[in-house]
N, C-alpha and C positions, 0 to 999 in steps of 0.2 A: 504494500500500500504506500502509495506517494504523503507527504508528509503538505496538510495544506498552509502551513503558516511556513514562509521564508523569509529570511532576514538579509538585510544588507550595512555596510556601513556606509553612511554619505561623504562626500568629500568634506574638511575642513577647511575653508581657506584663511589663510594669518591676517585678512583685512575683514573678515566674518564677523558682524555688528552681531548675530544672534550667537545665544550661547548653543553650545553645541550637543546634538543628540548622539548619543552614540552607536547604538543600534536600532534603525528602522525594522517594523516587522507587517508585513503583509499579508491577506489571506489569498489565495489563487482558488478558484472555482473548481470541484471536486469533478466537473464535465469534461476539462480538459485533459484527464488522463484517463478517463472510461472507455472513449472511441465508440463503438457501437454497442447500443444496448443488450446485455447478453439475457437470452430467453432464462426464464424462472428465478429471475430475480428475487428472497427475501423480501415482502413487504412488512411495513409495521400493519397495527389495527388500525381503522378511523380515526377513530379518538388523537391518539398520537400521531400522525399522520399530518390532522390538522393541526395540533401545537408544533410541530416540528417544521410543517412547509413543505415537507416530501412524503411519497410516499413509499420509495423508498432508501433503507439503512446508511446504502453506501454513499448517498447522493448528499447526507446529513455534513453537515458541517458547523457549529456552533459556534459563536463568539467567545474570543478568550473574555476571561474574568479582568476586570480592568479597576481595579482597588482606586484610581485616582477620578473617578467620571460618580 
């Protein structure tokens, strides 16, 4: 399984008025490494289904936990 959050570091530069981030992290969409839909895919029930946004498993992708928002 591909890993959906990537990280990067941005450039610093030595006239850079902002203070600096050190690690950017990004999500990438769980679609671009599926390719074609394989027959008998795992669903969830309804219920979860609709709280989740898919219906199915591997499609799921969650927001990290963001302690500072």
């Amino acid at each position: 399984m591909v890993a959906p959050f990537r990280m990067y570091e941005p450039f610093i530069g030595p006239f850079d008025p902002c203070p600096p981030i050190p690690v950017k992290i990004y999500n990438t969409p769980i679609q671009l490494y599926l390719g074609f839909q394989p027959m008998n895919l795992p669903q969830f029930d309804p219920q979860v289904a609709l709280k989740t946004g898919t219906l199915w498993p591997c499609l799921y992708s969650p927001y990290p936990f963001n302690p500072k928002s």
